[in-house]
MARLOFI-879439 format. One record per residue (C-alpha): residue in three letters; chain; x, y, z. Coordinates in Angstrom, 1 decimal, padded with zeros to 4 digits, always signed. Layout:
BEGIN
ALA	A	X	Y	Z
...
END
This chain:
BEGIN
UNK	A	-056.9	+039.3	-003.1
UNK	A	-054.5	+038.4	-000.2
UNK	A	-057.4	+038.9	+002.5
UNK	A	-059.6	+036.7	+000.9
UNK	A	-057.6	+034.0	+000.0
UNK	A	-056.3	+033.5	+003.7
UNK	A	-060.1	+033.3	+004.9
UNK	A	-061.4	+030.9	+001.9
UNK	A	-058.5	+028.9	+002.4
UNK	A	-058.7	+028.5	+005.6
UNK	A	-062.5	+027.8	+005.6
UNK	A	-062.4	+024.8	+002.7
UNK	A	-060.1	+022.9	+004.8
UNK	A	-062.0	+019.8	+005.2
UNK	A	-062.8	+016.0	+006.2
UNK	A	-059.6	+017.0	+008.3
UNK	A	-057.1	+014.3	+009.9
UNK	A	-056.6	+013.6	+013.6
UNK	A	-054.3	+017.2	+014.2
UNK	A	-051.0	+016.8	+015.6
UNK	A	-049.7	+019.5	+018.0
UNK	A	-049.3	+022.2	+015.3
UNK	A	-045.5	+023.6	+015.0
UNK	A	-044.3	+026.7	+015.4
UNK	A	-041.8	+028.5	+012.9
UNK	A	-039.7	+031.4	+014.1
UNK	A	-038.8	+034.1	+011.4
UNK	A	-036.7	+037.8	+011.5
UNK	A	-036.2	+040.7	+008.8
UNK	A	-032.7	+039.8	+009.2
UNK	A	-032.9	+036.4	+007.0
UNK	A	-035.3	+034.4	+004.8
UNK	A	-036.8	+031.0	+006.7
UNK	A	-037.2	+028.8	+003.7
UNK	A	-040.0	+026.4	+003.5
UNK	A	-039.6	+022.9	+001.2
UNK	A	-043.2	+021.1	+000.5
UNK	A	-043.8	+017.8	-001.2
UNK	A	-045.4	+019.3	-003.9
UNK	A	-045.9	+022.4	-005.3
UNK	A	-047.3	+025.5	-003.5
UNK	A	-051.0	+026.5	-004.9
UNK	A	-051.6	+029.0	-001.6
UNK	A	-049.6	+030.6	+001.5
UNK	A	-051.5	+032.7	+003.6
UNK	A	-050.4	+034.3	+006.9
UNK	A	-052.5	+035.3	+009.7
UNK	A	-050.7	+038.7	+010.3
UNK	A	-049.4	+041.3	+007.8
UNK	A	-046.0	+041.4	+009.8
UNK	A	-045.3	+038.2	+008.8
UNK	A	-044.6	+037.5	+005.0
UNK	A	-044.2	+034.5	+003.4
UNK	A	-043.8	+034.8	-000.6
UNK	A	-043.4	+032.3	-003.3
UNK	A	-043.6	+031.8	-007.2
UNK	A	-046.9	+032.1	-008.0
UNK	A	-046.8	+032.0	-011.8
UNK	A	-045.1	+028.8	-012.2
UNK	A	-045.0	+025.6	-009.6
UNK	A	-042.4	+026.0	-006.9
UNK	A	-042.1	+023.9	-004.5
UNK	A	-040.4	+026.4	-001.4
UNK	A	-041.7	+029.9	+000.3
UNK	A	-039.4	+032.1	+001.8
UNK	A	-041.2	+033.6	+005.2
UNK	A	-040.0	+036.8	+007.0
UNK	A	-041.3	+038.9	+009.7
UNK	A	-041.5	+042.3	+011.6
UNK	A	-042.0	+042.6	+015.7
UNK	A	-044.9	+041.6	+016.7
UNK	A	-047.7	+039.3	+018.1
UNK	A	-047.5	+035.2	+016.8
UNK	A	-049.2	+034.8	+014.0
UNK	A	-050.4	+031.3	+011.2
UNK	A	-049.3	+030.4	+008.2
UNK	A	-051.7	+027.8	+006.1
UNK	A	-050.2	+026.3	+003.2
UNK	A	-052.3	+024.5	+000.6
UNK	A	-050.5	+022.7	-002.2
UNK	A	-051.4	+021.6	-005.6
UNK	A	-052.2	+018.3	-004.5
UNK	A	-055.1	+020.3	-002.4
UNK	A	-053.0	+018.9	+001.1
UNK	A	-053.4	+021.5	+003.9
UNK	A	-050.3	+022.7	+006.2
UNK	A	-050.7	+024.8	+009.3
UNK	A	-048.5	+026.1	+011.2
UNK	A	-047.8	+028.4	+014.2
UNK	A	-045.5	+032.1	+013.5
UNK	A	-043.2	+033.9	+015.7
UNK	A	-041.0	+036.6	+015.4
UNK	A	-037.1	+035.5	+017.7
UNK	A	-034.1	+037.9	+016.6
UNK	A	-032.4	+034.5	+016.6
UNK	A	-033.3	+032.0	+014.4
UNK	A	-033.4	+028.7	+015.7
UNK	A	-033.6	+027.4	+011.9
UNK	A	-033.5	+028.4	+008.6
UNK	A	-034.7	+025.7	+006.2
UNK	A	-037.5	+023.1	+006.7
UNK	A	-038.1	+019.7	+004.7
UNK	A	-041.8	+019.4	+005.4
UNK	A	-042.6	+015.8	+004.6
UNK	A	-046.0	+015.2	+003.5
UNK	A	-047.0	+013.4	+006.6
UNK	A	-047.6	+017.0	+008.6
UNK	A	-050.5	+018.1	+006.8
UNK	A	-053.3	+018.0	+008.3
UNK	A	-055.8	+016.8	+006.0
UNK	A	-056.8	+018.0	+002.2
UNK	A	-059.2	+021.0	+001.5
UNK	A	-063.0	+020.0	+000.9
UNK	A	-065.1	+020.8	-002.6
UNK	A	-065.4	+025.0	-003.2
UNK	A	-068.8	+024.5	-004.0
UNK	A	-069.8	+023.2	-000.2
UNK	A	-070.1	+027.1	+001.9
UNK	A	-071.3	+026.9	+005.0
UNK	A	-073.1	+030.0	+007.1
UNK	A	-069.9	+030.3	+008.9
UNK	A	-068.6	+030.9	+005.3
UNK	A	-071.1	+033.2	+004.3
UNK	A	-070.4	+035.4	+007.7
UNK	A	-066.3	+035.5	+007.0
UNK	A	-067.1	+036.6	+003.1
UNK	A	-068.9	+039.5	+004.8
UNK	A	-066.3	+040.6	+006.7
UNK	A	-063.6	+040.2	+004.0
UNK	A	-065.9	+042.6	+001.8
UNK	A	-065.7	+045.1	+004.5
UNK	A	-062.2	+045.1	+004.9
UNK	A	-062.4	+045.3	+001.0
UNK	A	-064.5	+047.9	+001.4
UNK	A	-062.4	+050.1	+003.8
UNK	A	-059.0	+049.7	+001.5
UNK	A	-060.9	+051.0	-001.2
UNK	A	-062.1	+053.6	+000.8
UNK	A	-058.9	+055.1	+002.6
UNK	A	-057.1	+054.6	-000.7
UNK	A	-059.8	+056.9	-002.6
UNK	A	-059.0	+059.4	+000.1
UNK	A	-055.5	+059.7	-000.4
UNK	A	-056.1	+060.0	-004.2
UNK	A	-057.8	+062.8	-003.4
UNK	A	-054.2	+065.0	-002.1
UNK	A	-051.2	+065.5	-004.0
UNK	A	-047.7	+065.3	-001.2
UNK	A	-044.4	+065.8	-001.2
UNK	A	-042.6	+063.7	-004.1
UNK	A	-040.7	+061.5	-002.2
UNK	A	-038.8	+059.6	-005.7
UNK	A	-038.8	+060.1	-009.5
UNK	A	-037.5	+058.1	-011.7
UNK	A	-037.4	+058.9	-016.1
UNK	A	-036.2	+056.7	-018.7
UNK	A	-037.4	+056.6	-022.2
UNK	A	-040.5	+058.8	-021.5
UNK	A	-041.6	+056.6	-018.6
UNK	A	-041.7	+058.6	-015.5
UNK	A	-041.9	+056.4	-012.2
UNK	A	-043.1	+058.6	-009.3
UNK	A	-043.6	+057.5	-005.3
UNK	A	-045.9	+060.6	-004.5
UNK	A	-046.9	+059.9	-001.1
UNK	A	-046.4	+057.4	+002.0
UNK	A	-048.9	+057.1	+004.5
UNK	A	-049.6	+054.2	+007.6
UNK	A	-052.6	+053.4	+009.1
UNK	A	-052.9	+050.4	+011.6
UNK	A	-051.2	+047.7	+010.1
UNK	A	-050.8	+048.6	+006.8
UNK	A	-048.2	+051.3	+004.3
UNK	A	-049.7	+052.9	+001.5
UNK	A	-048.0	+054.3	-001.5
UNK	A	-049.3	+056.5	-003.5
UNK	A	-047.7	+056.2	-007.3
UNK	A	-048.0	+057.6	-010.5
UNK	A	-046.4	+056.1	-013.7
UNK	A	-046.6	+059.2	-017.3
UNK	A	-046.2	+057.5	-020.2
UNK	A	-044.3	+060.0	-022.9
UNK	A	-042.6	+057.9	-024.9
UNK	A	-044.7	+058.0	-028.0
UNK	A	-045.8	+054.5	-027.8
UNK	A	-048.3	+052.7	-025.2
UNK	A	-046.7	+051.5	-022.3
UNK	A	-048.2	+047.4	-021.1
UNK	A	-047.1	+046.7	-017.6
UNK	A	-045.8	+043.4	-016.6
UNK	A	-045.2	+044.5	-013.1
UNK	A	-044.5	+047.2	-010.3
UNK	A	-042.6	+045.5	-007.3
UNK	A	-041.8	+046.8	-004.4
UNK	A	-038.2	+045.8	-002.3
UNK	A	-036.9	+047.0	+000.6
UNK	A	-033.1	+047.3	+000.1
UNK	A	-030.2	+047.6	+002.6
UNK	A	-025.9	+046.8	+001.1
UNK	A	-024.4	+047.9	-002.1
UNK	A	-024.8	+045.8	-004.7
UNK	A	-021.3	+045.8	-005.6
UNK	A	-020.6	+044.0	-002.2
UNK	A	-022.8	+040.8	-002.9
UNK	A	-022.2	+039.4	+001.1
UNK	A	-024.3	+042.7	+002.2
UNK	A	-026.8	+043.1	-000.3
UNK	A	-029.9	+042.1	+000.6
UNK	A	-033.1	+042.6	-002.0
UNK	A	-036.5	+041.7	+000.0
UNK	A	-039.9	+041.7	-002.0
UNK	A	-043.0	+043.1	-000.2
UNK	A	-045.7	+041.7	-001.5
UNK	A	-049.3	+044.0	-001.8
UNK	A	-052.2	+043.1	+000.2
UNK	A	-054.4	+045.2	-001.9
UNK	A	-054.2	+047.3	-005.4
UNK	A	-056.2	+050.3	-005.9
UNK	A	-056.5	+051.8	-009.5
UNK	A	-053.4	+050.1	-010.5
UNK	A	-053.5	+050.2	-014.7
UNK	A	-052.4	+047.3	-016.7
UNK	A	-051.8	+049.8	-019.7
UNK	A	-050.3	+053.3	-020.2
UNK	A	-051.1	+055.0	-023.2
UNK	A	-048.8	+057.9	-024.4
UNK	A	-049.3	+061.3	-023.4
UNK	A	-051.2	+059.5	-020.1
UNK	A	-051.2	+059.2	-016.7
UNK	A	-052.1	+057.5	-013.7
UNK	A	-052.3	+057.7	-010.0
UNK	A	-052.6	+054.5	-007.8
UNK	A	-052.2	+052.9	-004.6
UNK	A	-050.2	+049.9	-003.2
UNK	A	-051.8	+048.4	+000.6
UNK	A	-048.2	+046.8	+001.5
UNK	A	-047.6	+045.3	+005.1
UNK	A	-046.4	+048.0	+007.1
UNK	A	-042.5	+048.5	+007.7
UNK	A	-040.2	+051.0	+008.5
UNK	A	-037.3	+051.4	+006.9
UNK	A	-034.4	+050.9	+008.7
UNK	A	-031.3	+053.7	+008.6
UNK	A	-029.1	+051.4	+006.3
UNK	A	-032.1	+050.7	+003.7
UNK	A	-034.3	+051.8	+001.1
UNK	A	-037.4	+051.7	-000.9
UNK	A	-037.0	+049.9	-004.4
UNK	A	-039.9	+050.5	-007.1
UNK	A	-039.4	+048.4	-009.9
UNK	A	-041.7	+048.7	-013.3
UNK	A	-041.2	+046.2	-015.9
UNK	A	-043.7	+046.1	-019.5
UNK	A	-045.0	+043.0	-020.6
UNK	A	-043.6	+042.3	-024.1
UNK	A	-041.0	+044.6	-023.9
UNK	A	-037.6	+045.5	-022.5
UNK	A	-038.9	+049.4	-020.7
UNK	A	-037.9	+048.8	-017.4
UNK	A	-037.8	+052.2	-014.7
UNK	A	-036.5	+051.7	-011.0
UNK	A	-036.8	+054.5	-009.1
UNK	A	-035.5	+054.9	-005.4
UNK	A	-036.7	+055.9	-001.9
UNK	A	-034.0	+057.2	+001.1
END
């Protein structure tokens, strides 16, 4: 889970290196700031969830793309495979003063300590994170409990995609979605993405397709079987859509070629 990683990670950064003046990386919603490391990225972690910073995490990849919405400067840690640490400094500038970094190995600032050495410190951050746990589970079990406006449906081959309900609360958008399986045949899910959108697709200079990455996953099933259904939630960073773009809901099955998009706006 994205909350937990970003405090473990940050806590099992040990036997550190004399620090250098930590440097400061300026990011937009406009444009992706991409990120090139030595060696492949195990973890990246920001501080704040209007900052984003995604990258391949089911094969080694060796760049991250960070973005961000208005607001307050932020971190970003980086731990590679390697177990070398990289922490820098986030702000959000309309303009970009650059959009691709080499980051040579000699800016980390020291390699992570053993996972089996946790301090009291430790012990009092893993506390909090199962609060905040704790709360997410708790707000998204609430909104479970009403059935909104149906804001986007999607059907193809008995698969029925459905965003049910948006709701924001501090600094976080949750989506309330259902996926029906009525195709006859049970229904394994690879993956539900969700992009925000803005161009026509057709006009490949405009088109812009931005992952949003979940902080948290409430009831989300891993397999439909036919004639079922079932309701979940997505925690996403919060955003607002702007006029020109949409919401893109993209289910794929694992082992299969089923795949439902369904749209928002």
């Amino acid at each position: 889970m994205r909350f937990t990683i970003l405090f473990i990670s940050i806590l099992l950064c040990g036997s550190l290196q004399a620090q250098q003046a930590i440097d400061t990386l300026y990011a937009n919603e406009k444009k992706n700031v991409a990120l090139f490391f030595p060696s492949a990225i195990q973890q990246g972690i920001t501080g704040a969830s209007h900052f984003v910073f995604t990258y391949n995490r089911e094969k080694e990849q060796y760049f991250g793309l960070l973005q961000a919405q208005p607001g307050e400067e932020s971190n970003l840690l980086v731990v590679t495979d390697d177990g070398q640490v990289y922490s820098y400094i986030l702000k959000y500038a309309r303009v970009l003063p650059k959009l691709n970094y080499f980051v040579p190995e000699e800016e980390s600032i020291g390699n992570e300590m053993p996972v089996n050495v946790v301090s009291e410190p430790t012990k009092i951050i893993l506390d909090s994170i199962a609060k905040r746990t704790a709360y997410l589970k708790r707000l998204s079990e609430h909104l479970l409990g009403f059935r909104g406006k149906k804001l986007a449906t999607k059907r193809k081959k008995g698969i029925k995609l459905q965003l049910q309900k948006m709701a924001y609360n501090g600094s976080e958008t949750y989506l309330v979605m259902e996926i029906t399986n009525q195709s006859g045949i049970a229904f394994e899910i690879d993956f539900l993405d969700v992009y925000r959108v803005s161009g026509n697709k057709k006009r490949k200079a405009s088109y812009q397709k931005l992952l949003i990455e979940p902080l948290y996953k409430y009831k989300m099933p891993t397999k439909v079987w036919n004639s079922q259904s079932y309701r979940f939630v997505y925690v996403l960073p919060k955003f607002v859509l702007g006029d020109k773009e949409k919401l893109q809901l993209e289910l794929s099955e694992l082992k299969g070629s089923r795949k439902v998009l369904a749209h928002y706006r």
